[in-house]
Backbone as a chain_set.jsonl record, in Angstrom:
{"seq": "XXXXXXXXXXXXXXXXXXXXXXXXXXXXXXXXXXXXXXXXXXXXXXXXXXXXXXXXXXXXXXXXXXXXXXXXXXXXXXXXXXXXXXXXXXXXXXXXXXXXXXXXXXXXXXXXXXXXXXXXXXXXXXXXXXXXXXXXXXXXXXXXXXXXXXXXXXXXX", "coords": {"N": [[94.816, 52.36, 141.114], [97.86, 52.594, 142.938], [99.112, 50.204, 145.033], [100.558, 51.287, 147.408], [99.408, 53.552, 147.728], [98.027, 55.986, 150.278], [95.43, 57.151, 151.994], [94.255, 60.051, 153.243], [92.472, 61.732, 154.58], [89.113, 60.864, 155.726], [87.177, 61.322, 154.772], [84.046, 61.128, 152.026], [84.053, 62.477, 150.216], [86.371, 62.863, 149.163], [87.557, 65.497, 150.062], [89.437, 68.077, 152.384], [90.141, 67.419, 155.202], [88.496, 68.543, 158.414], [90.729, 69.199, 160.184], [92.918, 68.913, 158.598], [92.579, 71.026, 156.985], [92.467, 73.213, 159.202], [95.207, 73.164, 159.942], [96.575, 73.568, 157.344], [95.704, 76.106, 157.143], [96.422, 77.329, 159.296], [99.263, 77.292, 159.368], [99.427, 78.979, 156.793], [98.864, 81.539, 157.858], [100.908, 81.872, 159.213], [102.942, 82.119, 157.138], [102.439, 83.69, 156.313], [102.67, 86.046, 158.186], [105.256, 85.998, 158.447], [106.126, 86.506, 155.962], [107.016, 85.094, 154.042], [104.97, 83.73, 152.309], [104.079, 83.012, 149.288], [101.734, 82.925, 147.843], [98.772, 84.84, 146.317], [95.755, 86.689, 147.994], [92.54, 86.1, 147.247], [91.309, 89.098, 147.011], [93.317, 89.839, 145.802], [94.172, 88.947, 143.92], [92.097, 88.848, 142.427], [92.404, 91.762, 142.372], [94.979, 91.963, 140.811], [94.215, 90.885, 138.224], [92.166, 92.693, 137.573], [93.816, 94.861, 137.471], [95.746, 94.242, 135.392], [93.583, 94.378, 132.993], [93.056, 96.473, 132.964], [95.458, 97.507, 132.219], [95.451, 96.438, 129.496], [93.84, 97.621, 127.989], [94.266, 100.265, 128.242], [96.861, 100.291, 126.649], [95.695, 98.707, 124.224], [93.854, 101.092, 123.279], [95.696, 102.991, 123.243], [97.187, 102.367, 120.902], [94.776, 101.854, 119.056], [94.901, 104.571, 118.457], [96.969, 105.93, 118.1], [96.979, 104.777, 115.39], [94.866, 105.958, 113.913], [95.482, 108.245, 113.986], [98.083, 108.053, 112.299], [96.348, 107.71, 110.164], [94.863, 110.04, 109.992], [97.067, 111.655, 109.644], [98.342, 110.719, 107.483], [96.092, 110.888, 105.164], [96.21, 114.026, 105.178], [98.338, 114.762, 104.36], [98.203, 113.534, 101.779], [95.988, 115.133, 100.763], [97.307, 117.709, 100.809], [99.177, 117.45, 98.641], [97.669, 117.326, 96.457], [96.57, 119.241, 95.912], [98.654, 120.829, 95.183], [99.34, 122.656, 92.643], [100.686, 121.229, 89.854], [103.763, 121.896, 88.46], [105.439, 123.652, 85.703], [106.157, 121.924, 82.341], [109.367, 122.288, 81.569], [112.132, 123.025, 79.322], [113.8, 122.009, 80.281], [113.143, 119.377, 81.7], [112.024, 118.044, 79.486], [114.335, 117.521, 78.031], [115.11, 115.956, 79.654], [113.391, 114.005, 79.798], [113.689, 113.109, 77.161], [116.202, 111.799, 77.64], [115.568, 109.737, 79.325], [114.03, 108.204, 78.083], [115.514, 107.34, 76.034], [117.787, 105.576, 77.773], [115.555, 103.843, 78.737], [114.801, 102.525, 75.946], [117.12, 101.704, 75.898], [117.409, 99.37, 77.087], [115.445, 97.64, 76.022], [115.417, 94.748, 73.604], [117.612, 94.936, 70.389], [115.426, 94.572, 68.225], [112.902, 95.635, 69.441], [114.41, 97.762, 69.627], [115.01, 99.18, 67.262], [112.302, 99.706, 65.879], [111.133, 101.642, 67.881], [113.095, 103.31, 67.442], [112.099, 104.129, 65.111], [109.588, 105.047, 65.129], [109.975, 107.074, 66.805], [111.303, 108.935, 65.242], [109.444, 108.901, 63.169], [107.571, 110.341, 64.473], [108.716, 112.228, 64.962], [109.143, 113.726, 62.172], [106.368, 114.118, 62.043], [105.434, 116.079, 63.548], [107.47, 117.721, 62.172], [105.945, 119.036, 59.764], [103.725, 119.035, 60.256], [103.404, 120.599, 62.722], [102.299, 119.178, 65.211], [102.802, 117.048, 67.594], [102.315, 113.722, 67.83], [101.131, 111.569, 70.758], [102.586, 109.193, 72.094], [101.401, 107.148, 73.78], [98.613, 107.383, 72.725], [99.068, 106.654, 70.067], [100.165, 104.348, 69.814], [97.293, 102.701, 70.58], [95.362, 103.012, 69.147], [97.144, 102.004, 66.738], [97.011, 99.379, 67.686], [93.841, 99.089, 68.133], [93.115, 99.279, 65.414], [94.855, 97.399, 64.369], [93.506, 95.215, 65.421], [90.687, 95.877, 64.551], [90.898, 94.723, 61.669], [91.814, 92.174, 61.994], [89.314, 91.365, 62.868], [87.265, 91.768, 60.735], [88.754, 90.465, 58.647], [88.627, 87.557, 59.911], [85.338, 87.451, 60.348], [84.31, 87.979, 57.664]], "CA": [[95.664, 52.92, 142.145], [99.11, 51.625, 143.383], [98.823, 49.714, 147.031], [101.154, 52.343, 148.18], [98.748, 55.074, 148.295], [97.412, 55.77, 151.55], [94.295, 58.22, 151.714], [95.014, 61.048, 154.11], [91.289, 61.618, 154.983], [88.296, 59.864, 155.857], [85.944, 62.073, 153.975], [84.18, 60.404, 150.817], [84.352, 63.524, 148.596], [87.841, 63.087, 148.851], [88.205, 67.205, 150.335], [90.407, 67.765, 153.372], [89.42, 66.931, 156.66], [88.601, 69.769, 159.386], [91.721, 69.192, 161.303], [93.785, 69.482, 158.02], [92.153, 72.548, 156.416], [92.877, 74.141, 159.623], [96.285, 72.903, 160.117], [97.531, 74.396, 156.729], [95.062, 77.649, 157.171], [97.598, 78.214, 160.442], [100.802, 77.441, 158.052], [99.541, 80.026, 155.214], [98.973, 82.56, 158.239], [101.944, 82.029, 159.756], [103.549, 82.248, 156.436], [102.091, 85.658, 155.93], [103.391, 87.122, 159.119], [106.878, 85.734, 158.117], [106.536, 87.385, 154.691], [107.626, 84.02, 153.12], [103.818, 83.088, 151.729], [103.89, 83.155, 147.748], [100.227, 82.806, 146.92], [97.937, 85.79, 146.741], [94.369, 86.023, 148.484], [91.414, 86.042, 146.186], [90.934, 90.095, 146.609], [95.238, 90.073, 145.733], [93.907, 87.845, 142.579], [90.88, 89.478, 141.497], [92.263, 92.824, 141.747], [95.894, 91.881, 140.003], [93.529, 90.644, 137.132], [91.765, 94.32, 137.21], [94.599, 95.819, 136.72], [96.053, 93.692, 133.991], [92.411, 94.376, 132.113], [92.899, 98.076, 132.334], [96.668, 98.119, 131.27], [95.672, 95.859, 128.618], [92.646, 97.971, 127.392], [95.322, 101.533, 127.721], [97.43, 99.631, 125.277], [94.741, 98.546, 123.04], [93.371, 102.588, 122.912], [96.773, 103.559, 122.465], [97.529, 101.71, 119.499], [93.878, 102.513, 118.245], [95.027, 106.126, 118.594], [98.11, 106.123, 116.858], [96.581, 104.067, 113.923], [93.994, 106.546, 114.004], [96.387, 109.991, 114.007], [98.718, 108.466, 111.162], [95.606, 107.89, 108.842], [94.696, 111.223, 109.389], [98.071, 112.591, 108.623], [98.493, 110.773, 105.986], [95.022, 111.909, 104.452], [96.341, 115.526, 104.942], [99.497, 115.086, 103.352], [97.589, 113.216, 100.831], [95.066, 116.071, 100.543], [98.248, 118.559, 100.534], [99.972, 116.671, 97.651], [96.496, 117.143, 95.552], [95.865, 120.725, 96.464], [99.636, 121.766, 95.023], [99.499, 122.906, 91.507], [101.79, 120.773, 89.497], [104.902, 122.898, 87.862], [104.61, 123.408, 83.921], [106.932, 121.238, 81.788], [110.084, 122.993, 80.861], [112.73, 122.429, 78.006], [115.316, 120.95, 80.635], [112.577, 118.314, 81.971], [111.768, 117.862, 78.172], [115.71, 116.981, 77.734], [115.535, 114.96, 81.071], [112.426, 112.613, 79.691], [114.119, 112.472, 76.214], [117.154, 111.123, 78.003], [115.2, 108.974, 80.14], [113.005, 107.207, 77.095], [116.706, 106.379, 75.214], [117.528, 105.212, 78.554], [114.688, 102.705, 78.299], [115.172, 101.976, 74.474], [118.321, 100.635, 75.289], [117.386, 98.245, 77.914], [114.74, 96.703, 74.765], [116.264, 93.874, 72.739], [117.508, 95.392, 69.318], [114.493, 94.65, 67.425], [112.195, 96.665, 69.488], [114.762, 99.126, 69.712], [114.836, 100.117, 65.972], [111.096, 99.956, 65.819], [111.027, 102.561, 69.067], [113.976, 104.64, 67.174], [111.338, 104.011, 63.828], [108.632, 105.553, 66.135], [110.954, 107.975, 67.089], [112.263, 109.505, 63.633], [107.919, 109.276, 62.681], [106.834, 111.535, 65.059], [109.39, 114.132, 64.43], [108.409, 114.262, 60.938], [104.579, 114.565, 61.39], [105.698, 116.992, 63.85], [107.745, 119.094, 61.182], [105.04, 118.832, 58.633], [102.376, 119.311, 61.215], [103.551, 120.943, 64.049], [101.925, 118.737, 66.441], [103.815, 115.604, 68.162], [101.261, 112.812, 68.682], [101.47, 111.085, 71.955], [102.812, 107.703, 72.161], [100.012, 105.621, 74.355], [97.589, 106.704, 71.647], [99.3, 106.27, 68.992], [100.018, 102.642, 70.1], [96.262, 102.127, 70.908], [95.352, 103.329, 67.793], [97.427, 101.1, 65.918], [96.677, 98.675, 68.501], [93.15, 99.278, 67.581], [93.726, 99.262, 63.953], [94.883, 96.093, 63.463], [92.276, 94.084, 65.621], [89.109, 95.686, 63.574], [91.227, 94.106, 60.639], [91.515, 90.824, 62.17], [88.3, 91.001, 63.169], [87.304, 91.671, 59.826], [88.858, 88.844, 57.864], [87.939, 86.746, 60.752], [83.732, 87.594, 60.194], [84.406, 87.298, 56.104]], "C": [[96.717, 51.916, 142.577], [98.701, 51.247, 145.328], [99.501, 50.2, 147.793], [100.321, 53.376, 148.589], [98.417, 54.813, 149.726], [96.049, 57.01, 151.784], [94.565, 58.614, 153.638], [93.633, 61.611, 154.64], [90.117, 61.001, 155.149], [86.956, 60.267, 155.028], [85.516, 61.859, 152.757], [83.729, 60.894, 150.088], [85.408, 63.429, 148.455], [88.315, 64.447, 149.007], [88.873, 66.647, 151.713], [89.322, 67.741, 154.456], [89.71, 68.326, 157.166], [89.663, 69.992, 159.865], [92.589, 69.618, 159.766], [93.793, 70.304, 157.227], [92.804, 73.27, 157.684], [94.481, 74.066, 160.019], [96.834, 73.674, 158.782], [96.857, 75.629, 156.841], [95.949, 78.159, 157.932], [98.655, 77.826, 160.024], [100.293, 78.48, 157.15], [99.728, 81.246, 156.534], [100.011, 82.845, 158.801], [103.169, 82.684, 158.825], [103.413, 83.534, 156.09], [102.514, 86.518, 156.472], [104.771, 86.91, 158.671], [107.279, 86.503, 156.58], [107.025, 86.519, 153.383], [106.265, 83.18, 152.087], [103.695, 83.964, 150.416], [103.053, 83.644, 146.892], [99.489, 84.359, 147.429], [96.574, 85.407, 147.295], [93.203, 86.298, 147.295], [90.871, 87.657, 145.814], [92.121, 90.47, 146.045], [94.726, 89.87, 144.205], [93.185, 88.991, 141.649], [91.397, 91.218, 140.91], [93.905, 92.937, 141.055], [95.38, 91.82, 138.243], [92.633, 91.98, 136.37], [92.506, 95.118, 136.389], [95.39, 95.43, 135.418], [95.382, 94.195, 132.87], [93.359, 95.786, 131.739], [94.067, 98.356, 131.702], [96.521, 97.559, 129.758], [94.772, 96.56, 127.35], [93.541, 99.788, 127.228], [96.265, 100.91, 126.707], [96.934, 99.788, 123.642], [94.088, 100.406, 122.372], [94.371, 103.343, 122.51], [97.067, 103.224, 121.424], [96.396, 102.293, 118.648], [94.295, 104.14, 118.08], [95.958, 106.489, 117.576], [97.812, 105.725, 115.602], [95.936, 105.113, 113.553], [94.809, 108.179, 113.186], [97.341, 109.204, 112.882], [97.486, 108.046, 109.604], [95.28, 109.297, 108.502], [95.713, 112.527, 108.931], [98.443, 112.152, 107.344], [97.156, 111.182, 104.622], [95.66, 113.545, 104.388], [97.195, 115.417, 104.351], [98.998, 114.962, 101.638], [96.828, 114.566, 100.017], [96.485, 117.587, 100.123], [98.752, 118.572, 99.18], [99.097, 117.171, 96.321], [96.145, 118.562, 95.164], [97.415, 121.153, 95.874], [99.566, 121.702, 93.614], [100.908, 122.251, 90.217], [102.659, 121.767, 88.552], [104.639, 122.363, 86.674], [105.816, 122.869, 83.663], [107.83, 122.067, 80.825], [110.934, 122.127, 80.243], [113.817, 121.432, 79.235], [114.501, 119.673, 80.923], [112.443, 117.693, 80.657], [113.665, 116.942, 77.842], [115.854, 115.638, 78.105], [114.58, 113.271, 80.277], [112.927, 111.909, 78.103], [115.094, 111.2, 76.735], [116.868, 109.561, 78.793], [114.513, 107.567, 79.052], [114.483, 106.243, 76.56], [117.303, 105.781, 76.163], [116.935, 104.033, 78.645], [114.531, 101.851, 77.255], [116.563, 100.859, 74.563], [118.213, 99.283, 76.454], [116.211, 96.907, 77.096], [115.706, 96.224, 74.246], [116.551, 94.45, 71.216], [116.404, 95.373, 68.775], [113.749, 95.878, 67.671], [113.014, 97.874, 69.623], [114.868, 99.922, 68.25], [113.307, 100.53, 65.557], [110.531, 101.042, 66.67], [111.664, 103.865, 68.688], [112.661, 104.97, 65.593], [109.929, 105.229, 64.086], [108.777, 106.77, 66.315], [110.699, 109.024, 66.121], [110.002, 109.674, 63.309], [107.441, 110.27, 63.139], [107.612, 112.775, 65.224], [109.377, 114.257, 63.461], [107.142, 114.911, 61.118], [104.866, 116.207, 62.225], [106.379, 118.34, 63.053], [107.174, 119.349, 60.49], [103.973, 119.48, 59.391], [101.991, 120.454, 62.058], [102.895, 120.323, 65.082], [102.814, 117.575, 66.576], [102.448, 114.562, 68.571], [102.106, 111.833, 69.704], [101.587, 109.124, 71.641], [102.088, 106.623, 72.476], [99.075, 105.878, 73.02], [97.823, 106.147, 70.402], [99.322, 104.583, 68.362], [98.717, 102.098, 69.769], [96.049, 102.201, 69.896], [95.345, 102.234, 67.208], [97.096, 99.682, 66.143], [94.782, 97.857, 67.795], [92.7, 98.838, 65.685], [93.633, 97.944, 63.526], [93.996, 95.028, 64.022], [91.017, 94.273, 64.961], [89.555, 95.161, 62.171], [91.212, 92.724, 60.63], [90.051, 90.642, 62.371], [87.3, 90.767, 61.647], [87.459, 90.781, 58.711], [88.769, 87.975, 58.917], [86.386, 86.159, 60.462], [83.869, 87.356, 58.68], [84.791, 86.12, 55.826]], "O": [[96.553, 50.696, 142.593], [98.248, 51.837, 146.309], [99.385, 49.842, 148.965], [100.468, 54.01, 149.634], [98.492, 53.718, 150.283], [96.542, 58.045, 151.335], [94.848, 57.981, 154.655], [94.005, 62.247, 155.626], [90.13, 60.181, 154.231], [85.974, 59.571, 154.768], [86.337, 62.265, 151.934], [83.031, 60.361, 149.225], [85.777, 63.966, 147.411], [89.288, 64.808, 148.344], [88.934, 65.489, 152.127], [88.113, 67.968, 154.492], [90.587, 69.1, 156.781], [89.809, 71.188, 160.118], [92.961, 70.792, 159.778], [94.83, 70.544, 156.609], [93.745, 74.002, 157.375], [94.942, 75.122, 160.451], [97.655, 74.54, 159.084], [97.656, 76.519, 156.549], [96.436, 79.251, 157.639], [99.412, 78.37, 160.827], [101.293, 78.941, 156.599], [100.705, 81.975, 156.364], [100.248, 84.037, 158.999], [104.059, 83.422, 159.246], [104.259, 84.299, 155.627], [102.817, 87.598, 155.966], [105.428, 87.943, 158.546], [108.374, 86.923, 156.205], [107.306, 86.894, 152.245], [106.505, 82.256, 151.311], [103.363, 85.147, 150.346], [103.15, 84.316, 145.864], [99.601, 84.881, 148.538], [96.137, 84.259, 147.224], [93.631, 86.971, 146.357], [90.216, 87.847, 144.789], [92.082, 91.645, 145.679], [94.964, 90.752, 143.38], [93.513, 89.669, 140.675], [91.127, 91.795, 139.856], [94.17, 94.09, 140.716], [95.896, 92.425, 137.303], [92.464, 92.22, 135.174], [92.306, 95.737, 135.344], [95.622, 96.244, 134.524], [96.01, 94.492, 131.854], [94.044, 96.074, 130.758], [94.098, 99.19, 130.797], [97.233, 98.012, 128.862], [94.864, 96.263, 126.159], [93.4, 100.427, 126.185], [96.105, 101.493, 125.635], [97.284, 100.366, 122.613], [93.974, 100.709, 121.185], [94.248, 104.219, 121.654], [97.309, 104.222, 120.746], [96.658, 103.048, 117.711], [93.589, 104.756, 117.282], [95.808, 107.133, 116.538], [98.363, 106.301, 114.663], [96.461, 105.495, 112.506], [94.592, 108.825, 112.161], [97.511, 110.136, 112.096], [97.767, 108.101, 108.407], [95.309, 109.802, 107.38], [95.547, 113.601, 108.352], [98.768, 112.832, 106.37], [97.355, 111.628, 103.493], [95.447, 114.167, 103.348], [97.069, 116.125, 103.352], [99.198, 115.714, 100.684], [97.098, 114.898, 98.863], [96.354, 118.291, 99.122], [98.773, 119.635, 98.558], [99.68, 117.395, 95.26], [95.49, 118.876, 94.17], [97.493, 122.33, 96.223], [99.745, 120.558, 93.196], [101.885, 122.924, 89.89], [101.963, 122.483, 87.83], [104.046, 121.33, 86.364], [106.709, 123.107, 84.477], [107.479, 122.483, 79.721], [110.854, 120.902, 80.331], [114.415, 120.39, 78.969], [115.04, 118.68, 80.435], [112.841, 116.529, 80.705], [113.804, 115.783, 77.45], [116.321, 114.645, 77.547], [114.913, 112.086, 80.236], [112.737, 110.738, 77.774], [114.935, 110.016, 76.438], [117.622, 108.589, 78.851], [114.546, 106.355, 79.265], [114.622, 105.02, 76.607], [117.785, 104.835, 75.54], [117.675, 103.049, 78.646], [114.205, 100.672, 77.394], [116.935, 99.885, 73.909], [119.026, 98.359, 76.474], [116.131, 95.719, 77.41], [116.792, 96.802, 74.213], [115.476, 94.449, 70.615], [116.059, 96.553, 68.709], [113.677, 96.851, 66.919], [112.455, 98.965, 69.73], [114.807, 101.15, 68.181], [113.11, 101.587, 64.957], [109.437, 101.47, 66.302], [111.354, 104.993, 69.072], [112.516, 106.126, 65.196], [109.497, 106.041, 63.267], [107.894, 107.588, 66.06], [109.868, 109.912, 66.313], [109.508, 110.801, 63.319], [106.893, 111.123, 62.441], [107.281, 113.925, 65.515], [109.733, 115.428, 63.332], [106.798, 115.959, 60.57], [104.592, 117.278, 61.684], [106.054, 119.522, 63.174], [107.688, 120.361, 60.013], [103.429, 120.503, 58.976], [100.929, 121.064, 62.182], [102.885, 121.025, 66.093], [103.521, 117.209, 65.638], [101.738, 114.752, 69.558], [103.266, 111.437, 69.587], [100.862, 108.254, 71.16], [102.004, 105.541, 71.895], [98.757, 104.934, 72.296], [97.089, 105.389, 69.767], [98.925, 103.95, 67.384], [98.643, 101.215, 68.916], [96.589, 101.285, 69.276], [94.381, 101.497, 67.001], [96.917, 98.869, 65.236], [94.538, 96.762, 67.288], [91.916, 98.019, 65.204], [92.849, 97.401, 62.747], [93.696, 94.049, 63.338], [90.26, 93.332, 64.726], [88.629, 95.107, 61.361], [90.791, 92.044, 59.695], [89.604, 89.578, 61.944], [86.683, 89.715, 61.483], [86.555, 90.397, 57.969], [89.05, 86.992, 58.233], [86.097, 84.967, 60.356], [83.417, 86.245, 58.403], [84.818, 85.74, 54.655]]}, "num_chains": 1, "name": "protein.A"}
């Protein structure tokens, strides 16, 4: 401690003395009638803190609510979406997905794009010969297929 202090009570808890508890008790009340006292009283406190809880807990239920109401619209839309019969595949969509694949072909680096047009030109043969069109993923897998039981093959020999 600096040798300036001066201790302002004689009391050796170091709380205020009788005379100056009640000396500011009649400053806070005075301050209260004047309208100029800041501090709340302990039922001002307790029940500011009440009401904080409860706005804080209508918040919290609101939010749970809304989270709540767009899962279950989006389940119904979901459920809507599932429940609508998809439309059958006509010649203009047929045009649309041709257009869309060459489209894609040309964003491949030449190589794979003659191997894609190679692909191409194959399956509209087997198709004129055939009449069926085989589908592209299997055909891949397939070949896919294909050539790993060959490696595998001279691999095990």
């Amino acid at each position: 401690m600096s040798n300036s202090y001066v201790r302002k009570t004689d009391n050796p808890n170091m709380g205020w003395s009788d005379e100056r508890r009640a000396k500011y008790s009649a400053q806070c009340k005075e301050a209260r009638k004047n309208g100029t006292w800041h501090k709340q009283s302990k039922k001002a406190v307790g029940l500011a803190i009440s009401n904080g809880k409860k706005e804080a807990v209508k918040r919290k239920n609101r939010s749970e609510g809304q989270k709540r109401r767009h899962r279950e619209a989006s389940a119904k839309e979901i459920q809507r979406i599932l429940a609508t019969p998809s439309p059958e595949v006509t010649v203009d969509d047929q045009a649309n997905i041709k257009r869309v694949q060459v489209a894609n072909q040309e964003t491949l680096d030449p190589l794979n794009v003659d191997v894609a047009n190679a692909v191409v030109d194959l399956f509209d043969l087997i198709e004129d010969h055939l009449g069926v069109r085989p589908e592209y993923d299997d055909f891949l897998n397939d070949a896919v297929e294909d050539k790993l039981a060959r490696c595998k093959e001279a691999l095990c020999h």
